[in-house]
C-alpha positions as CSV (number, residue, x, y, z in Angstrom):
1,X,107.3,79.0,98.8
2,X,103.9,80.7,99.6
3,X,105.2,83.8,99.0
4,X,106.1,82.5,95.6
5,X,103.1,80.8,95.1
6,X,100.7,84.0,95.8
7,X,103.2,85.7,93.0
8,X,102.8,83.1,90.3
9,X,98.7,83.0,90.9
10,X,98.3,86.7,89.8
11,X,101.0,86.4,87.2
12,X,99.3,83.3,85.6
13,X,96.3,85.2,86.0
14,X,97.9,88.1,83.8
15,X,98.9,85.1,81.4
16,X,95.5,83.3,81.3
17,X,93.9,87.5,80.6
18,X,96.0,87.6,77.4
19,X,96.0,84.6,76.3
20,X,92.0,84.7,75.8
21,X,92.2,87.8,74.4
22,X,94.8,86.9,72.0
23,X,92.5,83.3,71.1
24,X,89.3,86.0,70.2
25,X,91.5,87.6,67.8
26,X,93.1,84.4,66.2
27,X,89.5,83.4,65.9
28,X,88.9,86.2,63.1
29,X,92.2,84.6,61.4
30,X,92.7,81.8,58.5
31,X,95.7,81.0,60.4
32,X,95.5,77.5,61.8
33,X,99.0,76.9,63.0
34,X,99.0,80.3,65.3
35,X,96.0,78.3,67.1
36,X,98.2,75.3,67.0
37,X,101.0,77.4,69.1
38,X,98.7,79.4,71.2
39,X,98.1,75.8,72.2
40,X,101.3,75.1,73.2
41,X,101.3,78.1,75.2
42,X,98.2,77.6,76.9
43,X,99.3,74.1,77.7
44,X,102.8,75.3,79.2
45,X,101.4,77.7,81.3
46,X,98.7,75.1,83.0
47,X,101.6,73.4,83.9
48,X,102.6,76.0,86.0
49,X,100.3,76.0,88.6
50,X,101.7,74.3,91.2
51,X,105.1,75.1,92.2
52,X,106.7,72.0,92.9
53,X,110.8,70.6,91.9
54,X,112.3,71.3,88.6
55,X,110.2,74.1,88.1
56,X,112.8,76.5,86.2
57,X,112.6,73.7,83.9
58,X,108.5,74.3,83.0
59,X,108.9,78.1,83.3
60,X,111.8,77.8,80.7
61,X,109.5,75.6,78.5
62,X,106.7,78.1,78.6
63,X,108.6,81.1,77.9
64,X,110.4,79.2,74.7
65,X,106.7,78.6,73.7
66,X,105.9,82.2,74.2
67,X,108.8,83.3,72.1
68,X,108.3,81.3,69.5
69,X,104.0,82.1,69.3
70,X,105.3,86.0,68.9
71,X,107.6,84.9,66.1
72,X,104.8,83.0,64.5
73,X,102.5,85.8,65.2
74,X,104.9,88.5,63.9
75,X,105.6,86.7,60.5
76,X,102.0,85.3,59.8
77,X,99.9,88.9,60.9
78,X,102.7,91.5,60.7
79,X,102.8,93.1,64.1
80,X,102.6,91.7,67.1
81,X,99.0,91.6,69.2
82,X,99.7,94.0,71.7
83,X,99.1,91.5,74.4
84,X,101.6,89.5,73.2
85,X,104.1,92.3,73.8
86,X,103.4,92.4,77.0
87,X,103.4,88.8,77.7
88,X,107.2,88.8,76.3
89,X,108.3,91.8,78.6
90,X,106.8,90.1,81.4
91,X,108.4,86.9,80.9
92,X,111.6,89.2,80.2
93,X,111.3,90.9,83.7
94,X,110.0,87.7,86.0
95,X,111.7,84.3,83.9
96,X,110.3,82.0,86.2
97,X,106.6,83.4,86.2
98,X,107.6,84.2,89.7
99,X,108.8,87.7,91.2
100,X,111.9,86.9,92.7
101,X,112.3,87.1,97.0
102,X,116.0,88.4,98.5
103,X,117.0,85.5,101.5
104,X,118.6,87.4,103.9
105,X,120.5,85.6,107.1
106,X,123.0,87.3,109.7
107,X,126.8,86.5,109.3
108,X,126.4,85.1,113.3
109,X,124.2,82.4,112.2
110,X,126.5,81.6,109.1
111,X,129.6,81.5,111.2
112,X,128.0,79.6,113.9
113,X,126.6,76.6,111.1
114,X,130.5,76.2,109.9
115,X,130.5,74.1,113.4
116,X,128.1,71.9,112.1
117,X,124.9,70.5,113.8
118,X,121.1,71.0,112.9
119,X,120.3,72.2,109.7
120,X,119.1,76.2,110.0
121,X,116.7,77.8,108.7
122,X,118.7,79.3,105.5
123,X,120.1,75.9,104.5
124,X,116.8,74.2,105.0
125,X,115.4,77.3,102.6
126,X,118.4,77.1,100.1
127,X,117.4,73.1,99.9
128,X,113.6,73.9,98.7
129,X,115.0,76.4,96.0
130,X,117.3,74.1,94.9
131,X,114.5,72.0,93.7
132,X,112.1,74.4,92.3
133,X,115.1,76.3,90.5
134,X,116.6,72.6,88.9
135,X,116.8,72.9,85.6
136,X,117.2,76.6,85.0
137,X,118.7,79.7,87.3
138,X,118.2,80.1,90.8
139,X,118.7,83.6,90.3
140,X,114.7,83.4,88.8
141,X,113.3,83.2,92.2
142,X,115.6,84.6,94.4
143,X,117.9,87.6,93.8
144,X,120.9,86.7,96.1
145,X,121.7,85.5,99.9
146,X,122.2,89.0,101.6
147,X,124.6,88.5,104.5
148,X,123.6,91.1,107.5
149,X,126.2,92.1,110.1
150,X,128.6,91.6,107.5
151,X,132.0,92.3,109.5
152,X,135.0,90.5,107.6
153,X,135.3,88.4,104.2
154,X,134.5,85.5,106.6
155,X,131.2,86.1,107.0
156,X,130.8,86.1,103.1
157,X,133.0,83.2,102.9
158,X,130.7,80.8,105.2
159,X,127.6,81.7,103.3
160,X,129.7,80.9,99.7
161,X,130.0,77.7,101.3
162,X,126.9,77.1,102.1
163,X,125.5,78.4,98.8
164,X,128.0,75.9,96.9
165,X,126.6,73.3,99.3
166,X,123.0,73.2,97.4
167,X,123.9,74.1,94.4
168,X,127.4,72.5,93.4
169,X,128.5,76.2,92.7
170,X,128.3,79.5,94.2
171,X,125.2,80.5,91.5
172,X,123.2,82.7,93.9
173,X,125.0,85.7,94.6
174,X,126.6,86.5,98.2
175,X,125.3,90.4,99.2
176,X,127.1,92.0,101.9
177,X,125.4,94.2,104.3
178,X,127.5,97.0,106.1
179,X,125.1,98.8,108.2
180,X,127.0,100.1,111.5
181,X,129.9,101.9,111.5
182,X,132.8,99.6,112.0
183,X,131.6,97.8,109.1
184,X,131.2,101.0,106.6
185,X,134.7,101.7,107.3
186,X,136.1,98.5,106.7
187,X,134.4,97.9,103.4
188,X,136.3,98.9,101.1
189,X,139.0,96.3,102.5
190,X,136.5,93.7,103.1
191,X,135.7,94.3,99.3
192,X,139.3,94.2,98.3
193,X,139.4,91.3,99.8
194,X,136.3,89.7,98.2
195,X,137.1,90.4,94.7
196,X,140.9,88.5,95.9
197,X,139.0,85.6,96.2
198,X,139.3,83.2,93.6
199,X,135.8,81.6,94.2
200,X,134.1,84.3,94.8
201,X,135.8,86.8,91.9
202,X,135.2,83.3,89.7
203,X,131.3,83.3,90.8
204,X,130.9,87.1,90.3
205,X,131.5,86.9,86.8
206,X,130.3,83.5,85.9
207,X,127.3,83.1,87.7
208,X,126.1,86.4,89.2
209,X,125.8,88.6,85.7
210,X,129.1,90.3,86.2
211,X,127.3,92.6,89.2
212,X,128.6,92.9,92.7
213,X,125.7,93.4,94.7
214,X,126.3,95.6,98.4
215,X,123.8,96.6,100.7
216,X,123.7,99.7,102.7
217,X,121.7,99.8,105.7
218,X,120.5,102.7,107.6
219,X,118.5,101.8,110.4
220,X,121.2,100.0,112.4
221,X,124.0,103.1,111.6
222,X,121.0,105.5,112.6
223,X,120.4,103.5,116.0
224,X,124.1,103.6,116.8
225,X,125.2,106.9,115.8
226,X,122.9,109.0,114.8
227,X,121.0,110.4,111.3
228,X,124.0,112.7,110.4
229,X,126.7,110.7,111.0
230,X,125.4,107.8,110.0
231,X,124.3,109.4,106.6
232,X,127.7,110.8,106.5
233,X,129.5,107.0,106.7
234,X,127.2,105.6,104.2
235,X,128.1,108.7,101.6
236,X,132.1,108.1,102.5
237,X,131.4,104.6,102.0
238,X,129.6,104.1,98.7
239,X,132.1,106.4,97.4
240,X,134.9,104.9,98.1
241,X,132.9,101.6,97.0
242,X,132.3,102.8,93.5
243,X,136.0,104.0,93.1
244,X,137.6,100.6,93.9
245,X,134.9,98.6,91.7
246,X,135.2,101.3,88.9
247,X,139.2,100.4,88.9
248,X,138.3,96.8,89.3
249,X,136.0,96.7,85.9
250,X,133.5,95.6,88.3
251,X,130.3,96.7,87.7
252,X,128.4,97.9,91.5
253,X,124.5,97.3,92.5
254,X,124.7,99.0,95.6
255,X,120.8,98.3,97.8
256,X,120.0,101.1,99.8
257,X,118.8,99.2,103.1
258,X,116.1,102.5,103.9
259,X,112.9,103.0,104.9
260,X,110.5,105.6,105.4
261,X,110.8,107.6,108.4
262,X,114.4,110.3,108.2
263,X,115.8,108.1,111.2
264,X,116.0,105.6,108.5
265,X,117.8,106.7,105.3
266,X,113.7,108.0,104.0
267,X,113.3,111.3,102.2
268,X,111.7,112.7,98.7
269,X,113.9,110.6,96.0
270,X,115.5,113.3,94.9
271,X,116.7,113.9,98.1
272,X,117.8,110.5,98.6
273,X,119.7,110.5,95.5
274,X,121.3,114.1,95.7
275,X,124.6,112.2,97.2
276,X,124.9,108.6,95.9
277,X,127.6,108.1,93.7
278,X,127.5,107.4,90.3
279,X,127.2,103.3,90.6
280,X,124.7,103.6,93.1
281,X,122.3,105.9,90.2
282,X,123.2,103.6,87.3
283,X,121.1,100.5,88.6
284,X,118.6,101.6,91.3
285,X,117.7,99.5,94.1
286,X,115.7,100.0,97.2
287,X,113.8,98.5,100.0
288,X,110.4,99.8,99.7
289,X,108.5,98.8,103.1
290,X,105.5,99.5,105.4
291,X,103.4,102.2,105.1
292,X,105.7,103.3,101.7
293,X,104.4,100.4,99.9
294,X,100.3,101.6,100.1
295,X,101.9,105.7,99.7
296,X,103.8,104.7,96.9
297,X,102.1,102.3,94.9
298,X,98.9,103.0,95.8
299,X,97.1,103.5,92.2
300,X,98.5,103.0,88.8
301,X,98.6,106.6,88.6
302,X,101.1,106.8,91.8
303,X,103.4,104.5,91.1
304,X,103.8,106.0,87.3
305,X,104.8,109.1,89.0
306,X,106.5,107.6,91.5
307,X,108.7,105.5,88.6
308,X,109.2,109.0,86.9
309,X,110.5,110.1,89.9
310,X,113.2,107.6,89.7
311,X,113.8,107.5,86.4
312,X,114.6,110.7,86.9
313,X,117.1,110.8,89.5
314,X,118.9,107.6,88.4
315,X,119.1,109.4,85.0
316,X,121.6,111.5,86.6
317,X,124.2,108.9,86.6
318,X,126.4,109.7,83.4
319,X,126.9,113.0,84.8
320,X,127.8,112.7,88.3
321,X,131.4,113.7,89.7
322,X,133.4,110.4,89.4
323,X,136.1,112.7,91.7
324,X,137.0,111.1,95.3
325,X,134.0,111.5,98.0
326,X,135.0,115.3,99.2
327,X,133.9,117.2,102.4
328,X,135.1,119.7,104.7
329,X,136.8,119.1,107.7
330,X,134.4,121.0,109.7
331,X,131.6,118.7,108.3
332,X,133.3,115.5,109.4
333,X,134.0,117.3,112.6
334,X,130.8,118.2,113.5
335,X,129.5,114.9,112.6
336,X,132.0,113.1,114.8
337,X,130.4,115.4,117.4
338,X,127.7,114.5,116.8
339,X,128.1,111.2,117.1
340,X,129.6,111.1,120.4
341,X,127.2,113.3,121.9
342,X,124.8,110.5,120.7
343,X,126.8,107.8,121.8
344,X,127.4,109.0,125.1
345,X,123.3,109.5,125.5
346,X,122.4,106.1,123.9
347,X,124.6,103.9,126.0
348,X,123.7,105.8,129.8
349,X,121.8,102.9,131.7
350,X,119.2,105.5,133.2
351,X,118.9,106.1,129.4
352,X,117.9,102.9,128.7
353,X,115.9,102.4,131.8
354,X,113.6,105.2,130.1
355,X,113.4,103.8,126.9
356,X,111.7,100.2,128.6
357,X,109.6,102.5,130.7
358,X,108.5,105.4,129.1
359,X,108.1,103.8,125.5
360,X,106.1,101.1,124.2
361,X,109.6,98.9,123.6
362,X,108.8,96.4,126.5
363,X,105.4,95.6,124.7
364,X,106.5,95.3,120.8
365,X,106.6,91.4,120.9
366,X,102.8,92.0,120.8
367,X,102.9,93.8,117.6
368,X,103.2,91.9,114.4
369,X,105.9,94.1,112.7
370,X,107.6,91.0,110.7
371,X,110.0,88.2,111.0
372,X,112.4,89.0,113.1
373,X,112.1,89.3,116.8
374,X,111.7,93.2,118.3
375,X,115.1,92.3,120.3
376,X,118.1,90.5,120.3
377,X,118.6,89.7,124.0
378,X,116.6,89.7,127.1
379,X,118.9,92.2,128.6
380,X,118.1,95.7,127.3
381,X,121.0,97.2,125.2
382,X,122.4,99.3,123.0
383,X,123.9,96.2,120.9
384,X,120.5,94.6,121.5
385,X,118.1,96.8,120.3
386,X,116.6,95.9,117.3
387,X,116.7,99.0,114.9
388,X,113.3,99.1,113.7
389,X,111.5,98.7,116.6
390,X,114.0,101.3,118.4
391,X,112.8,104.2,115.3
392,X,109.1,103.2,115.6
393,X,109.4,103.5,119.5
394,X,110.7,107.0,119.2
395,X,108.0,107.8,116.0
396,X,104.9,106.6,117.7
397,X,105.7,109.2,121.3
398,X,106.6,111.4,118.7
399,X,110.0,112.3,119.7
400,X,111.4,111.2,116.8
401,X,114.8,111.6,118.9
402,X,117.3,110.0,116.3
403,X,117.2,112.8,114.0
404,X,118.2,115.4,115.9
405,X,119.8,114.7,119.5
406,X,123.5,116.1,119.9
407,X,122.9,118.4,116.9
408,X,122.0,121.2,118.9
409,X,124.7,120.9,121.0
410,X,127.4,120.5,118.6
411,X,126.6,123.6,116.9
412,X,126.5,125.4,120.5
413,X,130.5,123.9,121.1
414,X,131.2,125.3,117.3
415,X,133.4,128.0,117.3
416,X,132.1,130.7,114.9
417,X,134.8,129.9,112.0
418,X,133.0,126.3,112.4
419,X,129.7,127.8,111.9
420,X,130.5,129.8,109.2
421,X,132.1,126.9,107.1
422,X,129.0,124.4,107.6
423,X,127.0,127.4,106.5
424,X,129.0,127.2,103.5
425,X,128.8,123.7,103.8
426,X,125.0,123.7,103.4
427,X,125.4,125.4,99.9
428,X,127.5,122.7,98.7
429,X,127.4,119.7,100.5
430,X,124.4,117.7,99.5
431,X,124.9,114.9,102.3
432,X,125.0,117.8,104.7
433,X,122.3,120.0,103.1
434,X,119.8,117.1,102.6
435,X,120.4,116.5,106.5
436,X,119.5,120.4,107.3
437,X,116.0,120.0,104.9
438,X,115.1,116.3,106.9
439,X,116.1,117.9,110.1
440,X,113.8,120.8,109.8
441,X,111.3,118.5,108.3
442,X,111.6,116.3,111.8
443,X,111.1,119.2,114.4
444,X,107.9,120.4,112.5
445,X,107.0,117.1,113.4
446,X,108.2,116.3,117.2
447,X,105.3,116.8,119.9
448,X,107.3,117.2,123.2
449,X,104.6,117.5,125.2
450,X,102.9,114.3,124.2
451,X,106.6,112.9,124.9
452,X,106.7,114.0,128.4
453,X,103.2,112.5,128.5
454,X,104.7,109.4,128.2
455,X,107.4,109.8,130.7
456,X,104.7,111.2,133.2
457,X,102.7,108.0,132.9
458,X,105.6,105.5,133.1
459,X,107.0,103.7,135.9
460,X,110.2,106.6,136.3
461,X,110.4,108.4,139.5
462,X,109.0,111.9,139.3
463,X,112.9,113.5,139.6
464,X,113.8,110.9,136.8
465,X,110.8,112.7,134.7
466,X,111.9,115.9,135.5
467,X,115.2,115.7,134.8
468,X,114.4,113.5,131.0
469,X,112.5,116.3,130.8
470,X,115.0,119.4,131.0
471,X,117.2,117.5,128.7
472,X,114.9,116.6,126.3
473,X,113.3,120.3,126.3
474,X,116.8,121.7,126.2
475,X,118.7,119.7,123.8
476,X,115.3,120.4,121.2
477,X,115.7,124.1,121.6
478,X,119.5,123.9,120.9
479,X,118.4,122.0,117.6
480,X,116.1,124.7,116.3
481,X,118.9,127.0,117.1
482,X,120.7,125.2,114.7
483,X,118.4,125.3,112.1
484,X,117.9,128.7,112.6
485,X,121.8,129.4,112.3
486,X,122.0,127.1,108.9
487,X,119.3,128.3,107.4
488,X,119.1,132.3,108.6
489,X,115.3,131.6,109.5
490,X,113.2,132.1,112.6
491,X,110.4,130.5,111.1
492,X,110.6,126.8,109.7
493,X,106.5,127.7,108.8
494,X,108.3,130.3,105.8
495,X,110.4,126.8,105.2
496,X,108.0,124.5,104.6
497,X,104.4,125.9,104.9
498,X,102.5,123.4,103.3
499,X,104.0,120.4,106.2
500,X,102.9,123.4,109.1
501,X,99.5,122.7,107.6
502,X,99.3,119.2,107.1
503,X,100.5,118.7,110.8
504,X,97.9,121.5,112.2
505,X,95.0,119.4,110.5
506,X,96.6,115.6,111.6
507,X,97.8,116.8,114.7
508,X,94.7,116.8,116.7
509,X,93.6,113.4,114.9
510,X,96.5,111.9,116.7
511,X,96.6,113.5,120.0
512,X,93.9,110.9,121.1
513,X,95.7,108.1,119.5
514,X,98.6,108.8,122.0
515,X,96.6,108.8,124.9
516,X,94.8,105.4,124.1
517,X,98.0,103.9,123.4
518,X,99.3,105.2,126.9
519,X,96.2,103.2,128.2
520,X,96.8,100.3,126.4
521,X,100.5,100.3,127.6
522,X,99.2,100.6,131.3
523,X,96.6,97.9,131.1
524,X,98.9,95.3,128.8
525,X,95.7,95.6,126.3
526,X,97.6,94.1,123.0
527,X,95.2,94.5,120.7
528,X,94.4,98.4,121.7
529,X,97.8,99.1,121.1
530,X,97.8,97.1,117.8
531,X,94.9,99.9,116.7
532,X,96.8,102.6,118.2
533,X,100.4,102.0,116.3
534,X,98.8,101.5,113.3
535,X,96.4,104.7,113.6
536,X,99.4,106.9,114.9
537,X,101.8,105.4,111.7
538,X,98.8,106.8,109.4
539,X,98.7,110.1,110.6
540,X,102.7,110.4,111.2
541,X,102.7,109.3,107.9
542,X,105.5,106.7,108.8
543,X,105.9,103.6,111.2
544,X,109.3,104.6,111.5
């Protein structure tokens, strides 16, 4: 409701801006009854200010009134008053005078209310906008109920349920998540499976616009499996996605779950976009977050370019492939590879012992990084880790370690007809080649030897150092081999020479951020690491 609340105050400020500009220039006019309706207006939108139950109702009332002062104004003067225009696409975009929150809840929680008890948190939420949305669409304030950890229709099923609880009918629309690997590759069934449901196909194209909504998520998939493979499961899975909806006559918003750093889905749009299917351009939708917000809407100027950006790529849409997802076998080999390599890392309990000790993990509860807690469980574990926190841990000792571990040694176990086809591969394969560009991007970046500063000054055992050390130092070379292999370049400067210059000017501006934020670790000083992630995130240029 605050967040709401803080939208509606600068949009009713917007309002209140036009409106007295429109009353100066009905002021010059013989027309009394446009002063009569610019009345009404004015009157409608004061009625707005507090958000309280059966507001849809008001917001519908005002907009009416602003609909029918632009007719008036239209047939009286001629042409619309140019802040009238925008008043109408505003109230076009945001029908409630509100801009519209996603509620998000994980299908554990769901499944675990279907036993009854104390009302949660997301059926105490769905209550409140039950009674601000009475009288119009609850779709106004908040875009649909996304369902994270989605695993099976059940999950979905339980939070219909709920949803049809509040509302008498399943209006807000239910948004799986699949973001780890079991669930990518079951989502085309749990889909199936979806759209089989009479409730839910009934809902979908009575209530929800006719749009099936799925969300992709990246951090988790990255955390479990690595960047490549886990870009690689998303690719296979939107693809398959947009084929079943496309012979269902169901119409796809897929959400792209990323962030900014490459651990986490981030990139140049076009980048990004080089490998979506064709449902996935047509209506774009992404989590912006972080530091991307202030980089990408920073001045009006930005975000214009930034909009043209994606106007751009989305534009693309009518002419993408509609053929089956495609890719060699030696791509999917490697990337399974990959991913065990990873796996087999990840899950090692010394491995795990280093990341509490040697990272700032054991101290993120002291950060205020958002709503969710930094961990799942007490016990440290793979399952446990949150993903965020897990990406900004390996960003701020600027390993950046998702990205690239098991790469390196993949490509070494390749066999040279391997090699030779994922050279090919990076000519045609633009989920593999846009992997090559962020993975050469990443190494400019990593700083192994302010990375072994942090395992130096943790609690490890000095043969514990030493040997996270050779592995780290060895498994990094083996990745710049690769590199070097794909891309037939010694040099990553001839690659990108404008990043080797942006990092040789940061670099030594964050240096000292490191080493203060190894002293805040060792003396538990909260706030001094507070001022150290955030100054590290600036020059990084990502949180991770």
């Amino acid at each position: 409701l605050e967040s709401l609340v803080l939208s509606r105050g600068r949009i009713l400020e917007f309002c209140e801006e036009s409106m007295r500009e429109i009353f100066r220039a009905l002021q010059t006019l013989p027309e009394s009854s446009l002063v009569e309706a610019w009345s009404v207006v004015a009157g409608c939108l004061s009625r707005l200010e507090k958000l309280k139950k059966g507001d849809a109702r008001r917001a519908k009332a005002a907009r009416v009134a602003i609909y029918r002062f632009a007719e008036l104004y239209q047939s009286g003067i001629g042409a619309l008053h140019p802040r009238l225009l925008e008043l109408q696409n505003l109230v076009h975009l945001f029908p409630a005078f509100v801009v519209p929150l996603e509620f998000r809840e994980s299908s554990d929680v769901l499944m675990a209310e279907v036993s009854g008890g104390r009302p949660i948190a997301i059926e105490r939420m769905l209550g409140a906008l039950a009674g601000i949305s009475e009288g119009g669409d609850p779709r106004w304030y908040v875009r649909g109920l996304i369902v994270s950890m989605t695993g099976e229709l059940a999950h979905l099923q339980a939070a219909a349920r709920l949803v049809k609880r509040k509302f008498g009918k399943i209006s807000l629309p239910i948004v799986p998540l699949f973001e780890n690997a079991a669930a990518l590759g079951a989502s085309v069934e749990i889909i199936k499976a979806l759209l089989a449901d009479k409730r839910l196909a009934t809902a979908l194209r009575t209530h929800w616009g006719g749009y099936l909504e799925i969300m992709v998520g990246y951090s988790d998939s990255s955390k479990e499996n690595g960047v490549f493979p886990s870009r690689r499961l998303i690719a296979e899975a939107m693809h398959r996605l947009d084929q079943l909806c496309r012979a269902k006559k169901v119409t796809p918003l897929f959400f792209q779950g990323s962030g900014g750093s490459v651990d986490r889905g981030g990139g140049n749009i076009t980048e990004q976009t080089a490998w979506w299917p064709a449902g996935a351009l047509r209506n774009y939708k992404v989590t912006l977050q972080g530091e991307m917000v202030e980089r990408s809407l920073a001045t009006p100027e930005i975000t214009r370019r930034q909009l043209e950006r994606i106007a751009a790529a989305a534009g693309r849409w009518r002419k993408v492939s509609k053929a089956p997802f495609k890719e060699s076998k030696e791509v999917k080999a490697f990337a399974k590879r990959i991913q065990d390599l990873y796996r087999a890392e990840i899950h090692k309990p010394e491995f795990l012992n280093m990341v509490e000790r040697a990272t700032p993990y054991q101290f993120l509860d002291a950060l205020r990084i958002g709503s969710r807690p930094s961990k799942r469980v007490t016990q440290l574990s793979v399952a446990g880790l949150r993903a965020i926190p897990w990406v900004l841990c390996w960003t701020q000792s600027r390993v950046l370690f998702p990205t690239w571990w098991g790469v390196g040694l993949a490509w070494e176990k390749a066999l040279s007809a391997e090699r030779a086809a994922l050279k090919k591969a990076y000519r045609q394969d633009p989920v593999f080649a846009t992997y090559v560009r962020a993975l050469v991007f990443t190494i400019a970046k990593v700083q192994l030897a302010v990375w072994f500063l942090y395992l130096e000054r943790s609690a490890l055992s000095k043969d514990q150092v030493h040997a996270h050390q050779a592995r780290f130092a060895a498994e990094f070379e083996r990745a710049q081999e690769f590199a070097r292999g794909i891309l037939g370049k010694q040099n990553f400067a001839e690659w990108t020479p404008w990043l080797i210059e942006s990092i040789a000017l940061r670099s030594p501006m964050i240096h000292p951020l490191n080493l203060l934020q190894l002293l805040a670790l060792e003396r538990k000083d909260a706030d001094l690491l507070r001022i150290t992630v955030t100054g590290i995130a600036s020059g990084m240029m990502t949180t991770g």
